[in-house]
KEKE-3310 file (N, C-alpha, C; in steps of 0.2 Angstrom, whole numbers, plus 5000, padded with zeros to 4 digits):
npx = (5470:5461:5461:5449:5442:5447:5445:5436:5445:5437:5425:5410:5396:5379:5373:5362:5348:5342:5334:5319:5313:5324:5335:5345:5362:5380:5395:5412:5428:5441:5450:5458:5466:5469:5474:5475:5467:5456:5448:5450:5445:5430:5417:5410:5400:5400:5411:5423:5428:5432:5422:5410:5412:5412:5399:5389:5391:5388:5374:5371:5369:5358:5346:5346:5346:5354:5366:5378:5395:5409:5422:5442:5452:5453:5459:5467:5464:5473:5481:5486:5478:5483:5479:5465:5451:5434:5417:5397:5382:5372:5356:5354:5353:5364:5379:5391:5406:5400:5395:5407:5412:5403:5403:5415:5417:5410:5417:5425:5442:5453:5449:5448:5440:5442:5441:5429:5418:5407:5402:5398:5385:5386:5397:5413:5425:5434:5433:5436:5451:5467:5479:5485:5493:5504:5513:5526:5535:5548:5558:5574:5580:5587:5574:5557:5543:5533:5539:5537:5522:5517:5525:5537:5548:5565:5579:5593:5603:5599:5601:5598:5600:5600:5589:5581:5586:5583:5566:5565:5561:5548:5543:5532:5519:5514:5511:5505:5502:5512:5513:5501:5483:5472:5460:5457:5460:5476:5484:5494:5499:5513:5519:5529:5541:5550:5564:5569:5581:5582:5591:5587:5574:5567:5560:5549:5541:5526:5519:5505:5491:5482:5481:5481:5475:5485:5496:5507:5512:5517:5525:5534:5540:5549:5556:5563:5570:5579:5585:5590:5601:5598:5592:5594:5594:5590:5585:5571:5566:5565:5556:5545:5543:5540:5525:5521:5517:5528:5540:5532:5520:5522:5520:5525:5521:5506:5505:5516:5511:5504:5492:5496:5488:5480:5477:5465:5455:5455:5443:5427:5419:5415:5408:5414:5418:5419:5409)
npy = (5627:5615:5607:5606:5617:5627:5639:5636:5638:5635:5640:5642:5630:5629:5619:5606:5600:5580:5570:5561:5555:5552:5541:5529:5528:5520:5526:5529:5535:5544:5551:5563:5563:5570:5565:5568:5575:5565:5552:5541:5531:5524:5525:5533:5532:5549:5553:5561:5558:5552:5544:5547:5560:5563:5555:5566:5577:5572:5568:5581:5584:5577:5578:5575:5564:5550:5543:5524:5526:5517:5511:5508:5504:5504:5515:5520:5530:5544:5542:5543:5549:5549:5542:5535:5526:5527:5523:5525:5528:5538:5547:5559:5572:5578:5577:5566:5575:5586:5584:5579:5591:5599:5590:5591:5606:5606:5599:5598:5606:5597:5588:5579:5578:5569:5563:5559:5545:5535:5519:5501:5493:5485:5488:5488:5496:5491:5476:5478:5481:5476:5479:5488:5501:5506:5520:5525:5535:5544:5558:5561:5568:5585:5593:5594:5604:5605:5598:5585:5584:5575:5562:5553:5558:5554:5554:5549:5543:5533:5517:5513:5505:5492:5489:5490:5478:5470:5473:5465:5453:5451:5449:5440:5427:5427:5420:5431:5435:5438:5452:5461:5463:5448:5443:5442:5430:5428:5427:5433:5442:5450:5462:5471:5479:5494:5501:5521:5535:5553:5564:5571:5564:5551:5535:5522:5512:5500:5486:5475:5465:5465:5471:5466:5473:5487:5481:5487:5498:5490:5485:5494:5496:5489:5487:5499:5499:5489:5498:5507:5498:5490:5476:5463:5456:5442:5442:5446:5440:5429:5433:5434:5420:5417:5422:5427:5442:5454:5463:5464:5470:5482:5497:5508:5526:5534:5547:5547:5539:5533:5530:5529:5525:5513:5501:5495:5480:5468:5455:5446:5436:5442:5452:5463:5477:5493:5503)
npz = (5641:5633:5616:5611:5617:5610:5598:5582:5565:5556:5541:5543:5541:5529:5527:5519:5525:5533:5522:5526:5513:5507:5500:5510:5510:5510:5516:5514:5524:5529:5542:5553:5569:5583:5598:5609:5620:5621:5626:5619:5604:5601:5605:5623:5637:5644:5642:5632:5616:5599:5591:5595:5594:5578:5576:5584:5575:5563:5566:5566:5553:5550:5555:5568:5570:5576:5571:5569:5567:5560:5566:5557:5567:5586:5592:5609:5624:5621:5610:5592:5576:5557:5548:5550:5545:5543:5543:5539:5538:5528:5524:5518:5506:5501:5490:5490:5492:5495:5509:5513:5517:5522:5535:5538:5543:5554:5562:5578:5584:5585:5576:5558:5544:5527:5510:5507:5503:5492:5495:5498:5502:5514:5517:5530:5539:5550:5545:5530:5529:5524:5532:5542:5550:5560:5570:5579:5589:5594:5605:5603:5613:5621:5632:5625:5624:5613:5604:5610:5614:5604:5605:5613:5626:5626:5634:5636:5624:5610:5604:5588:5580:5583:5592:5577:5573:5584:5583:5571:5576:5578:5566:5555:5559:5574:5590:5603:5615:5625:5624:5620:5626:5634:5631:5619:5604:5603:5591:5578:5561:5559:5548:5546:5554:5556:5563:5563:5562:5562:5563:5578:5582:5583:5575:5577:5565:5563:5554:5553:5550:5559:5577:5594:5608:5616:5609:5601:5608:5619:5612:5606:5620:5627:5616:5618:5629:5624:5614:5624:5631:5638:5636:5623:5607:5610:5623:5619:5608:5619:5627:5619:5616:5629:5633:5643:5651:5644:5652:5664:5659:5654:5645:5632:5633:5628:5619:5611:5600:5584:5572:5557:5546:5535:5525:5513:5507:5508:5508:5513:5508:5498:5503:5507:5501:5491:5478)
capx = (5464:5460:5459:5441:5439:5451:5441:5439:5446:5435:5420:5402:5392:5373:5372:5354:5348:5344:5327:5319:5311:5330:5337:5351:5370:5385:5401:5419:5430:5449:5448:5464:5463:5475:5471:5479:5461:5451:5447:5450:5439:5425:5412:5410:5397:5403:5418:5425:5430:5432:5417:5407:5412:5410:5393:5387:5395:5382:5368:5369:5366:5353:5338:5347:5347:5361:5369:5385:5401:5413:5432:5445:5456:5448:5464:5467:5467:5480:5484:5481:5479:5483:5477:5459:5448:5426:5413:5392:5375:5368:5351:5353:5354:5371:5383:5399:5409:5397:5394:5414:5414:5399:5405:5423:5417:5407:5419:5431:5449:5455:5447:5447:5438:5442:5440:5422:5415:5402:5405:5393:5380:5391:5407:5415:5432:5437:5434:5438:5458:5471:5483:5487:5504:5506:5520:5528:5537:5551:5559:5579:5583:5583:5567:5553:5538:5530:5541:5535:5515:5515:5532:5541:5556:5569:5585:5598:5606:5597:5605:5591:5604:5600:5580:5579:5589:5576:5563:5566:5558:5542:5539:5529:5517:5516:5508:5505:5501:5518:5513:5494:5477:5475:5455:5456:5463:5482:5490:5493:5504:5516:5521:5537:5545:5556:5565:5574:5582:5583:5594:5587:5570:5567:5552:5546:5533:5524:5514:5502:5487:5479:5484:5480:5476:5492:5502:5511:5515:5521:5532:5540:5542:5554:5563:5567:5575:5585:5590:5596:5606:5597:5591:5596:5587:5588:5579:5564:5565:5563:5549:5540:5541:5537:5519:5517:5519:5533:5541:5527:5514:5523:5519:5524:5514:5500:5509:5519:5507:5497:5489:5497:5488:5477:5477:5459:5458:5452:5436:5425:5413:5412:5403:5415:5422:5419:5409)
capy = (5626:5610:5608:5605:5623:5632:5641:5634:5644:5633:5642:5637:5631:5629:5610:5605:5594:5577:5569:5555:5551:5549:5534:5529:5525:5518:5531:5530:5542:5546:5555:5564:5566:5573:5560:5572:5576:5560:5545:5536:5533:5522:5529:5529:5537:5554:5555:5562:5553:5552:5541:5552:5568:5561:5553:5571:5581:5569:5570:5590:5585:5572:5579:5575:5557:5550:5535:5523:5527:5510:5512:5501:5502:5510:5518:5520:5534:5549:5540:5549:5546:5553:5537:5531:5525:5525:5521:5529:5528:5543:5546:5566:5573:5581:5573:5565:5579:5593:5578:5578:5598:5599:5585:5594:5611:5609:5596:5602:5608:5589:5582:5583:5571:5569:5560:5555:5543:5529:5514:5497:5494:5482:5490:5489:5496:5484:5470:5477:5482:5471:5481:5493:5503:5513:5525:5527:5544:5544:5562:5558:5575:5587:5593:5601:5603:5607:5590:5577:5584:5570:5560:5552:5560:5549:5559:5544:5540:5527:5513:5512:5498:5488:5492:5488:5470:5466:5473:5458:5446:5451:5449:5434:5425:5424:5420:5440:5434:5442:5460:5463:5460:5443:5443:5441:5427:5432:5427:5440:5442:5458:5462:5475:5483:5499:5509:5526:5539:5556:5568:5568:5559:5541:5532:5514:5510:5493:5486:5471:5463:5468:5471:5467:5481:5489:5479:5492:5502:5485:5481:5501:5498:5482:5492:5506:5495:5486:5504:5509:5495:5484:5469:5463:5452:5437:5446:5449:5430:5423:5436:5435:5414:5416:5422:5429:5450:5456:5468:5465:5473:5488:5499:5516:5529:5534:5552:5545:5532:5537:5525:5531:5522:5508:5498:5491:5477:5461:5453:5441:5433:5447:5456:5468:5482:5498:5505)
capz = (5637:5627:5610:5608:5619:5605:5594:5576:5559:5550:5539:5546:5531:5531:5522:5517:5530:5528:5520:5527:5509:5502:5501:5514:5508:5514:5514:5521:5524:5532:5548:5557:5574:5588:5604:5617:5621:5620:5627:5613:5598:5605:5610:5630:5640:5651:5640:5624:5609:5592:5588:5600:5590:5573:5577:5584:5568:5557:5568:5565:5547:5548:5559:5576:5571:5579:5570:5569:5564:5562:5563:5558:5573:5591:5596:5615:5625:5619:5604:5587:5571:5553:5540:5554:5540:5546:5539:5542:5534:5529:5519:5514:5500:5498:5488:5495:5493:5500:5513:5519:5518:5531:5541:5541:5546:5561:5568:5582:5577:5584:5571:5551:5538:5519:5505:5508:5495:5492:5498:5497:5510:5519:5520:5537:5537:5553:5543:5524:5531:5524:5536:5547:5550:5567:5569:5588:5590:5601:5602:5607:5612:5625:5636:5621:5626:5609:5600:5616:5613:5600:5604:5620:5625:5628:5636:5635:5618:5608:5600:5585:5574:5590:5591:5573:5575:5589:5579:5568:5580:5580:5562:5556:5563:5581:5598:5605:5622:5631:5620:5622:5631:5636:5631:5611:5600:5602:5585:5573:5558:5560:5540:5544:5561:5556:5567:5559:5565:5558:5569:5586:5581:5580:5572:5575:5561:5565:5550:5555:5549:5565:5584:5599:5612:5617:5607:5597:5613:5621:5608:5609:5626:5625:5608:5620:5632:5618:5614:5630:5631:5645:5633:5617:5601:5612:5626:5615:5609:5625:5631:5616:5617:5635:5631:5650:5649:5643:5656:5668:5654:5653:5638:5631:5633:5622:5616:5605:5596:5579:5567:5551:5537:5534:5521:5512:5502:5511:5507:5515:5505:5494:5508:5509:5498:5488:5473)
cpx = (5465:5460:5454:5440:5444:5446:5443:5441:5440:5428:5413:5398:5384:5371:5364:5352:5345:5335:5324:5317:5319:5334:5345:5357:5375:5392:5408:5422:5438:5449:5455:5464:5470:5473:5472:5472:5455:5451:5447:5448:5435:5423:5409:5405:5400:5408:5420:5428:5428:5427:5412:5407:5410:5403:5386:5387:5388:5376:5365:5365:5361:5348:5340:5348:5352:5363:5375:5389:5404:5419:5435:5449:5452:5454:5460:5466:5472:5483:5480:5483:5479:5478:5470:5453:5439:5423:5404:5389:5372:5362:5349:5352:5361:5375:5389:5403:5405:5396:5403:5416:5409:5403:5413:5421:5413:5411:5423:5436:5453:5455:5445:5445:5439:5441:5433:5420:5410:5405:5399:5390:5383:5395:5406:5422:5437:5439:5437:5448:5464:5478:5482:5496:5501:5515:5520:5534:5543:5557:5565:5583:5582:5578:5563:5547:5532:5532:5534:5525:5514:5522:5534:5546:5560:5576:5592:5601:5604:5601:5600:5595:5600:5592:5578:5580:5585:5571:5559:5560:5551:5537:5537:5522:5517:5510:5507:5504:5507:5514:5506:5491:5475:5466:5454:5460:5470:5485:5490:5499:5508:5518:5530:5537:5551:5557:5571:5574:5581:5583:5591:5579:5570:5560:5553:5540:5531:5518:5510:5494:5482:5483:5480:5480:5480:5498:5507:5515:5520:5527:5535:5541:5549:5559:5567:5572:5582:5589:5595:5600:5607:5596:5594:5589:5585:5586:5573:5563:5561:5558:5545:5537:5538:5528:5515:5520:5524:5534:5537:5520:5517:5522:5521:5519:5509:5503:5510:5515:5503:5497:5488:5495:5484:5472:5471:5462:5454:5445:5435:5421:5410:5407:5405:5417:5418:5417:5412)
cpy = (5620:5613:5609:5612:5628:5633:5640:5638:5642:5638:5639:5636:5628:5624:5610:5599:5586:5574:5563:5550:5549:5543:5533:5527:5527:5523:5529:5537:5543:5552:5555:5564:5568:5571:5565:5573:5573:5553:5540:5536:5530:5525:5526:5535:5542:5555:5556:5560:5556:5552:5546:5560:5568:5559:5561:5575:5578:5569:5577:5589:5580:5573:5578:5567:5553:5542:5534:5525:5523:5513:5507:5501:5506:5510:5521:5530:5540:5548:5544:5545:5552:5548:5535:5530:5524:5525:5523:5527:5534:5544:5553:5565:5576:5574:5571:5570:5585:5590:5580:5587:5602:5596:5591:5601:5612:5603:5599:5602:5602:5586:5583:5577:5573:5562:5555:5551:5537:5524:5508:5496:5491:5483:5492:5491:5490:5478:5469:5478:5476:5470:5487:5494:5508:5514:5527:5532:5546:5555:5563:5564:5579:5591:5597:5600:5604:5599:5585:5579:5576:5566:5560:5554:5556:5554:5555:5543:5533:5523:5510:5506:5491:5487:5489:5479:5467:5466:5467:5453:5446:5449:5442:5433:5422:5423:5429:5439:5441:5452:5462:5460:5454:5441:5443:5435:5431:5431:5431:5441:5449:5457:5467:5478:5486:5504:5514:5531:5545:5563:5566:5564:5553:5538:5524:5513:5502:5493:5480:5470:5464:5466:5470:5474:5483:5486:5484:5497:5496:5483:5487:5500:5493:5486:5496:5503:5492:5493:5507:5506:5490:5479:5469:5460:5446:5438:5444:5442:5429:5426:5435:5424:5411:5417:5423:5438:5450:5463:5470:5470:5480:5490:5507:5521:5532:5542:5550:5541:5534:5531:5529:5529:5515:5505:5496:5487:5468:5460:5447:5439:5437:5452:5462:5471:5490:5500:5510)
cpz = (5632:5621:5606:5611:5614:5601:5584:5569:5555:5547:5542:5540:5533:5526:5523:5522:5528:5528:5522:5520:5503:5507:5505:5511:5514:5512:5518:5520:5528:5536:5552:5563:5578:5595:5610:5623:5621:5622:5625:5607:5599:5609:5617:5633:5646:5647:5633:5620:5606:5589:5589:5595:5582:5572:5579:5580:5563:5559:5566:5557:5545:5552:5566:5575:5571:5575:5569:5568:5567:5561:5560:5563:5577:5594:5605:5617:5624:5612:5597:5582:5565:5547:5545:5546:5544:5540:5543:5535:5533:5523:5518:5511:5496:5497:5493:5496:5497:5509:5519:5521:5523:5536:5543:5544:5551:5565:5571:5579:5579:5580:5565:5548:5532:5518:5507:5502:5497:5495:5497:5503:5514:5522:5526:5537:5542:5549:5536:5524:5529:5528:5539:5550:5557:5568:5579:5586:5595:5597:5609:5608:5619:5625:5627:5620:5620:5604:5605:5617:5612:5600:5611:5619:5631:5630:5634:5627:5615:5602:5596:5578:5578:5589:5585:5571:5579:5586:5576:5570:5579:5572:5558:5558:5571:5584:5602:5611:5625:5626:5620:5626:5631:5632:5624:5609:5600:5596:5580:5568:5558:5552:5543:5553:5559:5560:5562:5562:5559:5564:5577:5587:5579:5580:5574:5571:5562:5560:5552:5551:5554:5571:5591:5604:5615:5614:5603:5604:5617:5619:5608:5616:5627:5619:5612:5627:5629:5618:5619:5633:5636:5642:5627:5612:5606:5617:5623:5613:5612:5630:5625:5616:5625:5636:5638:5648:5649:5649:5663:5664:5654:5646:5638:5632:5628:5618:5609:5599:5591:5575:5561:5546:5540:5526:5518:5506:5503:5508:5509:5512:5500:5497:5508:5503:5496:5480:5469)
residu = (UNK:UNK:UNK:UNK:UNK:UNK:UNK:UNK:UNK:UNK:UNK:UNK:UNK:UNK:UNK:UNK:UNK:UNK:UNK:UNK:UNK:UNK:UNK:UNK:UNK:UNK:UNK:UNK:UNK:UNK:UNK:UNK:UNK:UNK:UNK:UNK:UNK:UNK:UNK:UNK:UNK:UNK:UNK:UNK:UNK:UNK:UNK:UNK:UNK:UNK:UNK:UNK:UNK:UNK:UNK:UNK:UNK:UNK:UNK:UNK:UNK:UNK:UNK:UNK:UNK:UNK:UNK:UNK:UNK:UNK:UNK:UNK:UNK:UNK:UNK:UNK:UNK:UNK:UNK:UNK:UNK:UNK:UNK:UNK:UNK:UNK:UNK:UNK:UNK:UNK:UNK:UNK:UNK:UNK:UNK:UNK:UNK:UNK:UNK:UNK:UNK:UNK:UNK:UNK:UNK:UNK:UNK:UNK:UNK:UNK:UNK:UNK:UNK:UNK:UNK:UNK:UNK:UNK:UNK:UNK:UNK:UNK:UNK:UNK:UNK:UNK:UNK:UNK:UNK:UNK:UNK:UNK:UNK:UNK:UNK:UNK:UNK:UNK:UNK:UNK:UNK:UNK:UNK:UNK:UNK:UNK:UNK:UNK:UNK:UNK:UNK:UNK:UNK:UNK:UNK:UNK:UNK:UNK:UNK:UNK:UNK:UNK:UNK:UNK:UNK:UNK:UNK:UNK:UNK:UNK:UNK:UNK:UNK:UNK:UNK:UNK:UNK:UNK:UNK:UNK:UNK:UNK:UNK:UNK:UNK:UNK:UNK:UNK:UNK:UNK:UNK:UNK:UNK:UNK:UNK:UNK:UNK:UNK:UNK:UNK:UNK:UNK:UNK:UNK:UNK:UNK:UNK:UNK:UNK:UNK:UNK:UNK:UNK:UNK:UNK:UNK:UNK:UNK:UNK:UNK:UNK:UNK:UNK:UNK:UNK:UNK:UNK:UNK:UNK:UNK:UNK:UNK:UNK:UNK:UNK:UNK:UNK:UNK:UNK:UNK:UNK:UNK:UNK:UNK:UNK:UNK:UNK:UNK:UNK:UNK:UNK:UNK:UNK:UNK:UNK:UNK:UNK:UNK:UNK:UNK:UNK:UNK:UNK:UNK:UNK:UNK:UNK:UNK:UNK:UNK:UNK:UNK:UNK:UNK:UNK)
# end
C-alpha cells in the first residue's frame, strides 16, 4: 500500500470557502514531504507530485480554482524534504493560520504544511533563497528495511575521515559541469560539505547557494567511493576539474536525499521579500 492510499489521522475541517470579492494575497509556507511516493515536486501530467498535491488541497478551498504553488527547490523523483519553502496566491477569507490548518488537513499523510504566513505580492521563494542545505542519509549497517525507507545502505565499512577530506573540494566556487545536468549555467557556489557519522549512520549535509539537477546525489556518489576506499581528495580534484561526468554521471539514489532547510534572505531589486 502507498502512502497516499493510507488512511489519514488528520481531523477533516469544513474552512469557509473562498470569495471572489476578497482581495488576493501572497503566502508562504514550509512543507514536509516523504518523496518515496512521488514524482518529484513539479507538477507533471499522469503523475503524482508535490506541486500537483498542494495545488489540488488549495483548489478544495477556493471554489475548484486551481492555482500555482512555486517551490524553491523541484526535488527529483524519491527525494524528500523536511525545510521545502512554497509560495501561493490565495483570495479567501480565512486567515493564515486557519489558512495552513485547512491546507494541512485535507492533504495526504506524505505531506504536511506549516507556518503559513503573509508574504509580499512578489515573493518567489526560488529566487528569495539565499541557500539551500540537503542532507544524504547513508545507513552503514546491516539489511533494515524500515532505516534504508529514507537512507542508502551501505554494507562495507565507511571511511567518513576520508568522505569529509574530499568533501573539501567541492567547497567555493566552481565549474559543476563533471556533478550535474549539462543544460543550466553550471557554476554554483557550495557554502559547507559535512560528513558525520553517529554509530552506524552517516550524513552528508551539502549547503550551496543553488544546485544543479542531481548534483547533491553526484557528489554522494564520488564521497561513497572515497569512503570505500577506491578514490581519494585528488580523485575528486581531477574529476571535478575535468568538467566531463564524474563516474560516468552516476548518482546516488534518491532514497536517501532530503532537502533539509532553506534559507531566505536574498533580494533582487527589492522585489523579493516578506511582510
Amino acid at each position: 500500500m502507498s502512502t497516499a492510499d493510507r488512511p489519514s489521522n488528520k481531523t477533516a475541517l469544513a474552512p469557509e470557502r473562498a470569495s471572489s470579492s476578497a482581495p488576493a494575497r501572497r503566502y508562504r509556507a514550509r512543507v514536509e514531504y516523504d518523496g518515496t511516493d512521488f514524482f518529484g515536486f513539479q507538477a507533471q501530467p499522469g503523475v503524482r507530485t508535490v506541486q500537483g498535491e498542494l495545488e489540488a488541497a488549495l483548489a478544495r478551498l477556493s471554489n475548484g480554482e486551481r492555482r500555482p504553488v512555486d517551490g524553491a527547490g523541484r526535488t527529483d523523483t524519491g527525494v524528500h524534504a523536511t525545510g521545502q519553502v512554497i509560495a501561493f496566491t490565495y483570495n479567501g477569507r480565512l486567515s493564515a493560520e486557519e489558512l495552513g490548518r485547512a491546507l494541512d488537513a485535507i492533504l495526504p499523510a506524505d505531506v504536511a504544511i506549516r507556518d503559513v504566513r503573509h508574504a509580499t505580492a512578489r515573493f518567489h521563494p526560488r529566487y528569495a533563497a539565499r541557500y539551500r542545505e540537503y542532507r544524504y542519509t547513508v545507513w552503514n549497517g546491516p539489511r533494515s528495511p524500515l532505516r534504508e525507507r529514507a537512507a542508502l545502505g551501505v554494507r562495507v565499512p565507511l571511511d567518513t575521515a576520508a568522505m569529509e577530506r574530499a568533501g573539501s573540494v567541492f567547497v567555493g566556487r566552481h565549474d559543476f559541469s563533471a556533478f550535474g545536468a549539462a543544460d543550466r549555467q553550471p557554476v554554483r557556489t557550495v557554502h559547507a560539505v559535512r560528513v558525520r557519522r553517529s554509530g552506524q549512520l552517516v550524513t552528508i549535509d551539502v549547503r550551496a547557494d543553488a544546485f544543479l539537477r542531481g548534483m547533491v546525489r553526484r557528489i554522494v556518489a564520488i564521497l561513497l567511493e572515497v569512503g570505500r576506499g577506491k578514490l581519494d581528495e585528488r580523485d575528486v580534484r581531477a574529476a571535478l576539474a575535468a568538467r566531463r561526468p564524474a563516474l560516468d554521471g552516476a548518482a546516488a539514489p534518491a532514497q536517501g536525499l532530503c532537502l533539509r532547510r532553506v534559507v531566505l534572505g536574498r533580494r533582487t531589486g527589492g522585489a523579493y521579500g516578506d511582510d
